[in-house]
C-alpha positions in Angstrom: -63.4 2.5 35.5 -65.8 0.7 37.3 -66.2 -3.7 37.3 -69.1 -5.1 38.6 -67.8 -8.4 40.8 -69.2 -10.7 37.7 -67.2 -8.8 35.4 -63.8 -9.6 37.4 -64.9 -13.2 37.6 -65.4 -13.3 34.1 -62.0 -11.2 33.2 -60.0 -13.9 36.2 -61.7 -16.8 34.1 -60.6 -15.9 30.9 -57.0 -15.3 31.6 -57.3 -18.6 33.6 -58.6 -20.2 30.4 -55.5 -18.6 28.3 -53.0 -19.3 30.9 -53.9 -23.1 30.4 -53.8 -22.7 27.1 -50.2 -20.9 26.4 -49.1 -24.2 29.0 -50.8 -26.2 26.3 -49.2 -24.9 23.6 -45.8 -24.7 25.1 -45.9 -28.2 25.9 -46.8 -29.3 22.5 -44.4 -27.5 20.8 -42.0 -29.1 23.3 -43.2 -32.8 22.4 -42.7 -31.2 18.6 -39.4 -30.8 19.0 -38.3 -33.5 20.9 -39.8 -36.0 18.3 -38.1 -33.5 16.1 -34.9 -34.2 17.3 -35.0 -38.1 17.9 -36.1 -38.4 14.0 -32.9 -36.2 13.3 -30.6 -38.4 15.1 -31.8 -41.9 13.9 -31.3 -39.9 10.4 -28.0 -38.7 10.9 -28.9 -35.3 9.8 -26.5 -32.9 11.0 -26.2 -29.8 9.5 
């Protein structure tokens, strides 16, 4: 299969642009969970 130069930019942009997006997500659901947790403890929820 033959890419033109743009079309490899284009293709190294996108997955750029998801990479920083699975971070993003990652780190949100991280921040999720740790708030998560902290409202757990000062509830005394333990299962």
């Amino acid at each position: 299969m033959y890419q033109t130069v743009n079309d490899v930019k284009m293709i190294e942009e996108k997955a750029k642009k998801e990479q920083a997006d699975e971070k993003k997500a990652r780190r949100v659901v991280q921040e999720a969970t740790k708030t998560n947790l902290k409202h757990e403890n000062k509830n005394g929820s333990h299962k």
